[in-house]
DODODREN-178420 format. One line per field, with one value per residue (C-alpha): residue number from 1; x, y negated, z negated. Coordinates in steps of 0.001 Angstrom, whole numbers, plus 500000, padded with zeros to 6 digits. Layout:
# DODODREN-178420
seq	(NUM; ...) .
u	(X; ...) .
v	(Y; ...) .
w	(Z; ...) .
This chain:
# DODODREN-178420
seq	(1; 2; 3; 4; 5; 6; 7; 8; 9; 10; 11; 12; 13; 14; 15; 16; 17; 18; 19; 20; 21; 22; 23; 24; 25; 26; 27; 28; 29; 30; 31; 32; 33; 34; 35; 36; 37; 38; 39; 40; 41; 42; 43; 44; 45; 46; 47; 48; 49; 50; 51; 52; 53; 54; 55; 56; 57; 58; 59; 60; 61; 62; 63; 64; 65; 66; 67; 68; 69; 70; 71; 72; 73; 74; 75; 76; 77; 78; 79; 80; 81; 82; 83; 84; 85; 86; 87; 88; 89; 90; 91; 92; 93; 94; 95; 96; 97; 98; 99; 100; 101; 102; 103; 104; 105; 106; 107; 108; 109; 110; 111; 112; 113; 114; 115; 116; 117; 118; 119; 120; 121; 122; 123; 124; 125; 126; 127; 128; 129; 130; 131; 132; 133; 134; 135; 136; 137; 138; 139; 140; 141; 142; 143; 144; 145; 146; 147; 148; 149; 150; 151; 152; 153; 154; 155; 156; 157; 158; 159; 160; 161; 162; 163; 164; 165; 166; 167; 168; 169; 170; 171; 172; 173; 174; 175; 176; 177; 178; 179; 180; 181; 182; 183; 184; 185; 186; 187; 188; 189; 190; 191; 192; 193; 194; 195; 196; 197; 198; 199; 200; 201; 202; 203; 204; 205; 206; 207; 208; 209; 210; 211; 212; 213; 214; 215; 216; 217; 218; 219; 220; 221; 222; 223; 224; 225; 226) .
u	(405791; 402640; 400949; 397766; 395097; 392177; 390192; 391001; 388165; 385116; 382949; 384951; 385416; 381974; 380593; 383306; 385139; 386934; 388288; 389406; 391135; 393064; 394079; 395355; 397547; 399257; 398900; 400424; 397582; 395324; 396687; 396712; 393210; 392574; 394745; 392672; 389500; 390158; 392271; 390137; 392410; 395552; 398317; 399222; 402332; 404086; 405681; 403294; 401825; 401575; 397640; 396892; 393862; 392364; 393032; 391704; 387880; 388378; 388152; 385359; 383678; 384470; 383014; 380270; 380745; 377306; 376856; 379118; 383206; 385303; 388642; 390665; 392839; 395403; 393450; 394022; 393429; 389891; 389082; 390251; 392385; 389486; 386563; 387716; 388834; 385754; 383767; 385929; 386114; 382877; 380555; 379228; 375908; 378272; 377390; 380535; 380638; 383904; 384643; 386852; 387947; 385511; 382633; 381445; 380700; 377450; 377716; 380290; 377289; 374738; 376943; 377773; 374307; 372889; 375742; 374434; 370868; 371726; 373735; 371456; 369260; 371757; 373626; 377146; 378395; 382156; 382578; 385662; 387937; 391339; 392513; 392142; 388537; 389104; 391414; 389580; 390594; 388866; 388098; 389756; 390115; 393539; 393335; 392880; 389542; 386983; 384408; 380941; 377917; 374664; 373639; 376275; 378383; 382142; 382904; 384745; 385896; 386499; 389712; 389651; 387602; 386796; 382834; 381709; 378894; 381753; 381517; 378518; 378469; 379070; 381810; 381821; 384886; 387839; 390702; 393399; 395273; 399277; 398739; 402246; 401502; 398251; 398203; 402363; 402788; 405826; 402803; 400460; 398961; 396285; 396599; 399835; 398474; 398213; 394714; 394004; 395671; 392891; 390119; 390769; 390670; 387186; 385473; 382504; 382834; 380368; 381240; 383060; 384422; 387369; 390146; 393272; 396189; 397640; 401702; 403328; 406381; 408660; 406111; 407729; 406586; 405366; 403138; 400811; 399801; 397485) .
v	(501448; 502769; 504704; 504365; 504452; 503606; 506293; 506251; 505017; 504876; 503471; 500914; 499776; 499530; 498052; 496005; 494495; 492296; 494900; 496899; 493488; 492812; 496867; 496302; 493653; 495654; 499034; 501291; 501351; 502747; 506345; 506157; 505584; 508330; 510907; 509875; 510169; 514236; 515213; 513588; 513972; 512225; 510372; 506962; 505390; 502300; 499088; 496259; 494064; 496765; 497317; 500225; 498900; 497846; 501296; 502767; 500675; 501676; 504908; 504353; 502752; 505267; 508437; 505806; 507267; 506740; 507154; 505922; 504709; 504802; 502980; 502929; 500321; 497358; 494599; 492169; 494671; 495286; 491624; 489671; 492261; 494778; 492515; 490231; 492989; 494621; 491300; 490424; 493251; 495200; 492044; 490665; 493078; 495693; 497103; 496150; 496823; 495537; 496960; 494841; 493502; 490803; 492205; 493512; 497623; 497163; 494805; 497718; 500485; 498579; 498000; 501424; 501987; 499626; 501014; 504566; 504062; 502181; 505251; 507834; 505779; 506534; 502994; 502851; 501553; 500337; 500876; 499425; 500536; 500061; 503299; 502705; 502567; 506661; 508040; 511411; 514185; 517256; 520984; 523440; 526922; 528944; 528539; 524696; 524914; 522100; 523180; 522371; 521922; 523695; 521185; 522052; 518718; 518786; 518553; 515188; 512920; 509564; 507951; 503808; 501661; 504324; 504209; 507979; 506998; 507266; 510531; 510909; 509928; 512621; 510335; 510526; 508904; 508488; 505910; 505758; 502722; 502088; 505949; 506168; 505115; 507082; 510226; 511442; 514177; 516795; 519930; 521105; 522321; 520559; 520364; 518342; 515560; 511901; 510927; 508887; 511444; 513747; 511406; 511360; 515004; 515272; 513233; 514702; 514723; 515622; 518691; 516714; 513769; 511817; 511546; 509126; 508131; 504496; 504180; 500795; 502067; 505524; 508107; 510078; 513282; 516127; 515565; 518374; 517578; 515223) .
w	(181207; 179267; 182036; 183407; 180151; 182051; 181117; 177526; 175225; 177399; 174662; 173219; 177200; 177603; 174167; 172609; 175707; 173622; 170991; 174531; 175986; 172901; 172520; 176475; 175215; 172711; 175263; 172748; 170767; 173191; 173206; 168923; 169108; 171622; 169892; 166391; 168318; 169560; 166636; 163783; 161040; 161956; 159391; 161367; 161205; 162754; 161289; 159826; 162199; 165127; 165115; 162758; 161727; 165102; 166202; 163288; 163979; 168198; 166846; 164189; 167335; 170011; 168123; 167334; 163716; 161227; 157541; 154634; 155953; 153057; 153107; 150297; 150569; 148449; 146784; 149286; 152205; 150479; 150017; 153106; 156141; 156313; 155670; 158589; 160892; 161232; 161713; 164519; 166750; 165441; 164629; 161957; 161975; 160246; 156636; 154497; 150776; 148863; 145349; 143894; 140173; 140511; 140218; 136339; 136420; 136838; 139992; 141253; 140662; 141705; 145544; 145810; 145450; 148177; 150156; 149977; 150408; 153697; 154903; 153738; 156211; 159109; 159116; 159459; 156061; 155271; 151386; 150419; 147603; 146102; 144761; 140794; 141228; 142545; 139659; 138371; 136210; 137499; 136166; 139093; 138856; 139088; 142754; 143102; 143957; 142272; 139763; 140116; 137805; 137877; 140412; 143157; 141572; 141133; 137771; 137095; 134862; 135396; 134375; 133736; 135865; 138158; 139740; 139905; 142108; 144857; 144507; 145054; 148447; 151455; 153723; 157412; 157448; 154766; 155586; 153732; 153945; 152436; 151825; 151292; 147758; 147250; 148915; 148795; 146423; 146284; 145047; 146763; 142536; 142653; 138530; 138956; 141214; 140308; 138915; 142100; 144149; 142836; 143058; 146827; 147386; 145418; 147621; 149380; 153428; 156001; 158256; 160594; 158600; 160288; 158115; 158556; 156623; 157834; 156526; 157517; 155551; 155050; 153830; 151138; 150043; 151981; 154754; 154658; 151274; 153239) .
C-alpha cells in the first residue's frame, strides 16, 4: 500500500534501528521524514497521535544535525512529550534544556547558557521553549527588515518573561510545535505581528538551519507567512 521505502533514511536505518522499526510500523511516516530531510523547511500536518514528532527527531537524526535545536513548544510538550521522545528513540546521551515556569529567571539564564556553551562546542543541544518565553518587540525598518546594533545585534526588546539570551543563539534547527497558534498571521507587515510571532522570526539561524512547523489541527492564516 505504501511502496517500497527501503531506501529512505539510510542513517536512521543504520544508527537508531529501533526509531526505523517503530517508523515501519506506522509506514507513512517514513516518506514525511524524507521529504523534511531534502526540503528542510517544511510545515507538517496530520491529526494528533500520527507521529509528528518521531518524524520530526528521524530527521534531526538523519541530517545528523549539530549545534543548538530549538523547539518551541506547549507547556506540557516542553516538560514531559519532547523530553521523553528524544530519550527514547535518540538516547539518553542527548543535550536537553527545558525552559519552563519553574525555574526563577536566573535558573532560565543560567540553562540557556550551559545550553549554548555546549553547542558552541559542536554538541547537539535540544533547548526547549514555550512561546511566551520568545515574545519581542523589535525596531524594523520600512521594509520589515530587523535593526541591528553597532555590534551586528538585532535590536530587541523583550516583552514579559521573555529570556533574550535565546536570541543570542545561532539555531541549526527551529521546530515549531502547535504552530497553528504561534506562527499563523493574516500580514506578512512584519510591524503588525504578534509579539511571539515576532520573537520567532528574530531568531538567529545558521546558513542552512532546518525549519519545521508541526499542526495537529486546521492551520488558519496564510501559509507562507511561515
Amino acid at each position: 500500500l505504501y511502496g517500497d521505502f527501503s531506501s529512505c533514511l539510510p542513517i536512521v536505518q543504520r544508527d537508531h534501528p529501533a526509531l526505523w522499526k517503530a517508523m515501519c510500523n506506522k509506514p507513512w511516516q517514513i516518506p514525511g521524514a524524507q521529504f523534511m530531510v531534502d526540503q528542510r523547511t517544511v510545515l507538517l500536518g496530520d491529526k494528533p497521535g500520527l507521529g509528528k514528532t518521531i518524524q520530526v527527531l528521524a530527521t534531526v537524526a538523519e541530517l545528523k544535525l549539530s549545534g543548538a535545536i530549538l523547539v518551541v513548544a506547549p507547556k506540557t510538550a516542553v516538560t514531559v512529550t519532547w523530553p521523553e521522545e528524544i530519550e527514547t528513540w535518540l538516547g539518553s546521551h542527548e543535550h536537553v534544556f527545558s525552559i519552563n515556569a519553574d525555574l526563577k529567571p536566573e535558573e532560565r539564564k543560567k540553562r540557556v547558557a550551559d545550553a549554548k556553551a555546549l553547542a558552541d562546542q559542536g554538541e547537539r543541544v535540544w533547548v526547549l521553549v514555550g512561546p511566551d518565553y520568545l515574545r519581542i518587540k523589535a525596531e524594523l525598518d520600512d521594509y520589515g527588515n530587523y535593526l541591528r546594533d553597532e555590534r551586528k545585534q538585532k535590536i530587541i526588546r523583550a516583552v514579559g518573561h521573555t529570556v533574550p539570551d535565546l536570541f543570542r543563539m545561532h539555531y541549526s534547527c527551529v521546530v515549531v510545535d502547535e504552530s497553528q497558534a504561534t506562527l499563523a498571521t493574516k500580514t506578512g507587515n512584519k510591524k503588525k505581528w504578534s509579539a511571539q510571532r515576532t520573537g520567532i522570526g528574530a531568531l538567529e539561524l545558521t546558513p542552512d538551519a532546518v525549519r519545521i512547523a508541526m499542526s495537529g489541527t486546521p492551520f488558519k492564516g496564510r501559509t507562507e507567512m511561515i
